[in-house]
C-alpha positions in Angstrom: -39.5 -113.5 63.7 -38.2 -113.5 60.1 -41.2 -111.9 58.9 -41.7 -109.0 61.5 -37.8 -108.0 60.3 -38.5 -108.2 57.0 -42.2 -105.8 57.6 -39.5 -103.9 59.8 -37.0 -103.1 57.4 -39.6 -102.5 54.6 -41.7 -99.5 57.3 -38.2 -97.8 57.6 -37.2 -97.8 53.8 -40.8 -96.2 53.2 -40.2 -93.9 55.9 -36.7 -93.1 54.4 -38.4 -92.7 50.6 -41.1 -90.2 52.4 -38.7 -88.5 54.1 -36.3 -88.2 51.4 -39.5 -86.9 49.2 -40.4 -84.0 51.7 -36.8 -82.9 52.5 -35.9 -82.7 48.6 -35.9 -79.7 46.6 -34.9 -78.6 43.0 -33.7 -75.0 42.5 -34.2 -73.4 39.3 -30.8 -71.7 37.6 -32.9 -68.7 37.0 -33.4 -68.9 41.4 -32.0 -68.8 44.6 -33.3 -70.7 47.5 -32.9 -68.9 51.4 -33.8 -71.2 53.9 -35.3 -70.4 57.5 -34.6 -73.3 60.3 -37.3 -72.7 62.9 -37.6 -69.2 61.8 -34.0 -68.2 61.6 -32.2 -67.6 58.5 -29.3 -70.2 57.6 -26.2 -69.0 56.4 -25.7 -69.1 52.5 -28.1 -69.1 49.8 -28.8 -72.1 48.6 -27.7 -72.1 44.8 -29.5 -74.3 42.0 -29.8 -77.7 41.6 -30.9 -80.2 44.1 -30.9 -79.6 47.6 -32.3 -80.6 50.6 -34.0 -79.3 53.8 -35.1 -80.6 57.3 -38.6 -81.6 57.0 -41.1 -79.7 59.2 -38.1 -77.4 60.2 -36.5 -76.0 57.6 -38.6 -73.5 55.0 -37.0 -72.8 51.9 -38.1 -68.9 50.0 -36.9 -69.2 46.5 -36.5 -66.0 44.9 -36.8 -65.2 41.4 -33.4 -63.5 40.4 -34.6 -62.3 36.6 -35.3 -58.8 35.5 -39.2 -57.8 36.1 -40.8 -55.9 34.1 -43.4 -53.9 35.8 -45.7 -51.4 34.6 -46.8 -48.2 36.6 -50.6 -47.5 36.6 -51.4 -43.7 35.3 -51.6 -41.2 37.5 -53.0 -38.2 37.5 -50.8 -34.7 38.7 -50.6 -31.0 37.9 -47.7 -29.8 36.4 -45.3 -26.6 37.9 -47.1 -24.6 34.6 -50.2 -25.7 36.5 -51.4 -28.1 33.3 -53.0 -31.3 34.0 -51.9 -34.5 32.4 -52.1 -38.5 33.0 -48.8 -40.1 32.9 -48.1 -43.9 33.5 -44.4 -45.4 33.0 -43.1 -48.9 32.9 -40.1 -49.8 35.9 -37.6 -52.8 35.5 -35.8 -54.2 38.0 -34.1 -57.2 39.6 -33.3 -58.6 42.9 -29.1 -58.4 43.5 -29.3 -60.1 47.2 -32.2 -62.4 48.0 -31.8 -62.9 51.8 -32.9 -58.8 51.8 -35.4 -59.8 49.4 -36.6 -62.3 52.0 -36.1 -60.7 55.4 -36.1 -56.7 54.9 -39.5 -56.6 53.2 -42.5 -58.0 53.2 -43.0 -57.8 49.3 -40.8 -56.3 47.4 -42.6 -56.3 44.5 -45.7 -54.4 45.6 -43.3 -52.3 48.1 -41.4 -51.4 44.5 -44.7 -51.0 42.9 -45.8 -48.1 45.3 -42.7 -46.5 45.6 -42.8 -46.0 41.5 -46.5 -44.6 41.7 -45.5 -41.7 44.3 -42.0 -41.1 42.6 -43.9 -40.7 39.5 -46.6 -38.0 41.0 -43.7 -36.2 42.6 -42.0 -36.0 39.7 -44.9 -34.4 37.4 -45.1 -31.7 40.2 -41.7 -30.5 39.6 -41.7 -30.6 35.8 -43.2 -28.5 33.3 -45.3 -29.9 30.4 -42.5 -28.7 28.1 -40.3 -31.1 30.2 -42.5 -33.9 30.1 -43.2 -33.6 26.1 -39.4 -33.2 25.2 -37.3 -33.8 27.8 -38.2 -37.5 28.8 -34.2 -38.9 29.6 -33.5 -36.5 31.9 -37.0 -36.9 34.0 -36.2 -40.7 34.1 -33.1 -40.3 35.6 -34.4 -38.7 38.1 -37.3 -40.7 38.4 -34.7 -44.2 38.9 -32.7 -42.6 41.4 -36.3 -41.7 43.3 -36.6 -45.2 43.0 -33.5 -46.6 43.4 -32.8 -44.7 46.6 -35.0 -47.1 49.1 -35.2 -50.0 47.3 -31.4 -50.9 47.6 -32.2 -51.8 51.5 -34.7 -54.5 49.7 -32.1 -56.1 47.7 -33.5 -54.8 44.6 -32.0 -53.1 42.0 -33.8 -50.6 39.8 -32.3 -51.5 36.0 -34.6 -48.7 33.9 -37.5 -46.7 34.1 -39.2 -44.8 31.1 -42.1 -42.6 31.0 -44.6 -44.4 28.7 -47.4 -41.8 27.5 -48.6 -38.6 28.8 -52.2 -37.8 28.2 -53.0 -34.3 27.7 -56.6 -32.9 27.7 -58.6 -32.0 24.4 -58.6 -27.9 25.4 -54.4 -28.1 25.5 -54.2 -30.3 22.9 -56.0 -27.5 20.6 -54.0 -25.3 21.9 -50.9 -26.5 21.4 -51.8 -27.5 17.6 -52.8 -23.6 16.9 -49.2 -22.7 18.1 -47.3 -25.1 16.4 -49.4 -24.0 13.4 -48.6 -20.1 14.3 -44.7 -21.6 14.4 -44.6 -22.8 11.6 -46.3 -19.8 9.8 -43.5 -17.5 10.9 -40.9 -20.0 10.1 -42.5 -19.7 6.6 -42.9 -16.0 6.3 -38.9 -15.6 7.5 -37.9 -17.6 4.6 -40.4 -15.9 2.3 -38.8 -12.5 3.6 -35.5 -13.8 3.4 -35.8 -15.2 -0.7 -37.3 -11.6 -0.7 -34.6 -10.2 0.1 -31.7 -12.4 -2.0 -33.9 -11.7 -4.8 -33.8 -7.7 -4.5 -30.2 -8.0 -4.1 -29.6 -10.5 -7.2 -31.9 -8.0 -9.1 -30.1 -4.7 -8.2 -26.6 -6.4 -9.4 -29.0 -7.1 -12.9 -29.8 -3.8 -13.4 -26.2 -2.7 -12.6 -25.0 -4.7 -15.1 -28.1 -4.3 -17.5 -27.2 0.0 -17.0 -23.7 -0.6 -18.1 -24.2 -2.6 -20.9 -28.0 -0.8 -22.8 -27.6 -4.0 -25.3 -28.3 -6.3 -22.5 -31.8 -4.4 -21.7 -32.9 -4.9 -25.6 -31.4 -8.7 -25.6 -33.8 -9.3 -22.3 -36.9 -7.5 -23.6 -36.7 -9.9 -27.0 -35.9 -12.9 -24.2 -39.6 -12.0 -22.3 -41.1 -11.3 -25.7 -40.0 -14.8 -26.9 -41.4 -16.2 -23.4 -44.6 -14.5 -23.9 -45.3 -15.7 -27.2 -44.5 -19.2 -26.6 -47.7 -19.0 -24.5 -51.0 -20.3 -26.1 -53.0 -16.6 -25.7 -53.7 -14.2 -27.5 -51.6 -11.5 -25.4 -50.3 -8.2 -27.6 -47.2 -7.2 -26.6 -45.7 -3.6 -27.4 -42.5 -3.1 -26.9 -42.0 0.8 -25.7 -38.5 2.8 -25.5 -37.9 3.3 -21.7 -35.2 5.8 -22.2 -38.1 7.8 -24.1 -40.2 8.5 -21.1 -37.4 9.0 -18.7 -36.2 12.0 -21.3 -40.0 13.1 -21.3 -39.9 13.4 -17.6 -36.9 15.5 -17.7 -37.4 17.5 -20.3 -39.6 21.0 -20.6 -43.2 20.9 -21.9 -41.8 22.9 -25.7 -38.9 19.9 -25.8 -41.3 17.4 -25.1 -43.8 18.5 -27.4 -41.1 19.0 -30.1 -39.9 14.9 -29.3 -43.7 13.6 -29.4 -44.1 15.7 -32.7 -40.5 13.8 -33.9 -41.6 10.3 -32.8 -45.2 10.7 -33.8 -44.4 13.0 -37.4 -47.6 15.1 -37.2 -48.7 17.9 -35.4 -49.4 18.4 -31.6 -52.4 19.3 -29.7 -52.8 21.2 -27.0 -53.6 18.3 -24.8 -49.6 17.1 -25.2 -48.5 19.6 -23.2 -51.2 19.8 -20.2 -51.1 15.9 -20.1 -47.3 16.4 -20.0 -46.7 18.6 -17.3 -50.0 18.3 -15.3 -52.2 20.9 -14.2 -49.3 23.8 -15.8 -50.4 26.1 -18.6 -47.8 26.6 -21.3 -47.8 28.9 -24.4 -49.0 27.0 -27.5 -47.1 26.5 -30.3 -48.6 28.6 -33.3 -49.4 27.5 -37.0 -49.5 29.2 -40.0 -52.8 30.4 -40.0 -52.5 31.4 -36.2 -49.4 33.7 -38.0 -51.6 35.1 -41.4 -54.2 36.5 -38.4 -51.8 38.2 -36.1 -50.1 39.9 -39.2 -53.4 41.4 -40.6 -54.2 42.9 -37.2 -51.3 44.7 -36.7 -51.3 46.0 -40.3 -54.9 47.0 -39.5 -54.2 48.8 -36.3 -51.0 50.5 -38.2 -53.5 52.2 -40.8 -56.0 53.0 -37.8 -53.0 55.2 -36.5 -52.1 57.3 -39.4 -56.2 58.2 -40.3 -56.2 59.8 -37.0 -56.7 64.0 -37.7 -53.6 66.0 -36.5 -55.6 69.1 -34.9 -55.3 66.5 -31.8 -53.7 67.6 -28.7 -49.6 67.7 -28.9 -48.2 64.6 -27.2 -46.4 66.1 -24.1 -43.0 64.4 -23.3 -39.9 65.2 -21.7 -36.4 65.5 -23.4 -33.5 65.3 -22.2 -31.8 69.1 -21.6 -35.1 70.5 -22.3 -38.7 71.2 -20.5 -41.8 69.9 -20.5 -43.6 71.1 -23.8 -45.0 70.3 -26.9 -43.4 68.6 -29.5 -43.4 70.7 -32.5 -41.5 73.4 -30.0 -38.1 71.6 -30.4 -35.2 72.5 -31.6 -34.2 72.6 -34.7 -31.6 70.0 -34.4 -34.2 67.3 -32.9 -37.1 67.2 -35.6 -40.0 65.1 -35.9 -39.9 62.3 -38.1 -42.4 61.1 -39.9 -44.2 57.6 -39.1 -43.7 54.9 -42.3 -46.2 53.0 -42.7 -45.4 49.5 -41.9 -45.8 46.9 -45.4 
């Protein structure tokens, strides 16, 4: 009798211990336990720590309450400005009530899954490449409240969503290089025009300055002379009056021949003046032989006058108060004189 109570009492403490083992459970800080008595949800979540649960009646769900991290496969889409690019993303989010976690979907982490693939393809529709390349925080706000929208029924909570990399083909990519290039070309030429343009207007308040004061000129011609010949070269530099030729350009052909023939203190050619004033023909300035010639012809043609024999013809003229006639017919008052021969 003794000994069937004590194998009595020893069946119920193993039963209790097996019991106790199958209705125990440990709940993770990070977790919260819901528990479904014959298929019905209990009231409460079951918080961590130990806790316990009817054996084959009770079901405890525990639900991971961390933020997932979960990464969006690449999908492919055609953009408003009709490009095509590959896009994936990255989604994270956390469960905020686990008994809709449990009971309004089936998995929440696949249904979140899919809902951040179409989101994503509906959002590269309505966005430009432009968008997509630049203007990333503003297309994953909008991408999160996509998101965020159907997934608060779950019990989830959508923390962040960024747009990871967008893939672009090799024909757009070349394209896009040869404008940034062009860009960046203009960029240049505006600033080259612009230094351009500072310069010519630093340069014309020079030669203001430089036309008030003619020292200055002479001090910056010795300046670029000095420059030059610090140079290892064998450059010549003549250093030429400026105020020379502008007085040559103004002046007449005679004057300028008169200043070459000061400057140069010899004689002129002919060539001075043609190369002077161009394609004009001006009189030549005579020398002393030129002036011994010209007087021996007119002495010559002087002498040729007086041989000529008188029994000539009269020279007719006509005199005032008198008519047409010969000239030794005058009066008295108006006679002829005689021709002197010139010396």
């Amino acid at each position: 009798m003794v000994q069937e109570l004590v194998i009595a009492v020893i069946a119920a403490i193993c039963a209790l211990g097996l019991y106790g083992m199958s209705a125990a459970r440990v709940i993770k800080q990070y977790e919260r336990g819901v528990v479904l008595r014959l298929g019905q949800l209990r009231e409460g979540v079951r918080g961590p720590g130990f806790t316990m649960i009817v054996p084959f009646v009770d079901k405890l769900h525990k639900v991971n309450m961390q933020i997932v991290t979960m990464p969006v496969p690449a999908q492919d889409g055609i953009t408003r400005d009709n490009v095509t690019v590959r896009v994936d993303a990255v989604i994270y989010f956390k469960v905020v009530d686990a008994a809709d976690a449990v009971i309004r979907v089936e998995d929440y982490r696949f249904a979140v899954s899919q809902m951040a693939q179409t989101s994503l393809r509906s959002i590269i529709g309505k966005s430009d490449l432009d968008d997509l390349l630049s203007n990333r925080e503003k297309l994953n706000q909008g991408l999160e409240l996509m998101i965020d929208s159907p997934a608060i029924g779950w019990g989830v909570q959508i923390d962040r969503v960024e747009i990871k990399d967008v893939s672009l083909p090799e024909t757009m990519k070349r394209s896009m290089a040869r404008q940034a290039e062009a860009d960046r070309e203009r960029r240049a030429r505006v600033i080259n025009a612009d230094a351009e343009l500072q310069a010519s207007k630093k340069l014309a308040e020079a030669a203001k300055q430089m036309s008030e004061q003619p020292a200055a000129l002479q001090l910056r011609l010795l300046q670029t002379v000095v420059a030059v010949a610090a140079e290892k070269n064998s450059t010549l530099v003549l250093p030429f009056p400026v105020e020379l030729l502008r007085f040559l350009e103004r002046a007449t052909p005679a004057e300028a021949a008169q200043a070459v023939r000061a400057v140069s203190g010899g004689p002129v050619s002919s060539a001075v003046p043609s190369a002077l004033g161009g394609a004009r023909t001006e009189p030549r300035i005579p020398s002393e032989s030129a002036e011994r010639s010209e007087a021996s012809d007119v002495s010559d043609a002087v002498s040729g006058v007086e041989a000529e024999p008188e029994s000539e013809a009269p020279l007719e003229t006509s005199l005032p108060g008198t008519g047409p006639g010969p000239v030794g017919e005058a009066s008295s008052s108006q006679k002829p004189v005689p021709t002197q021969p010139r010396a």
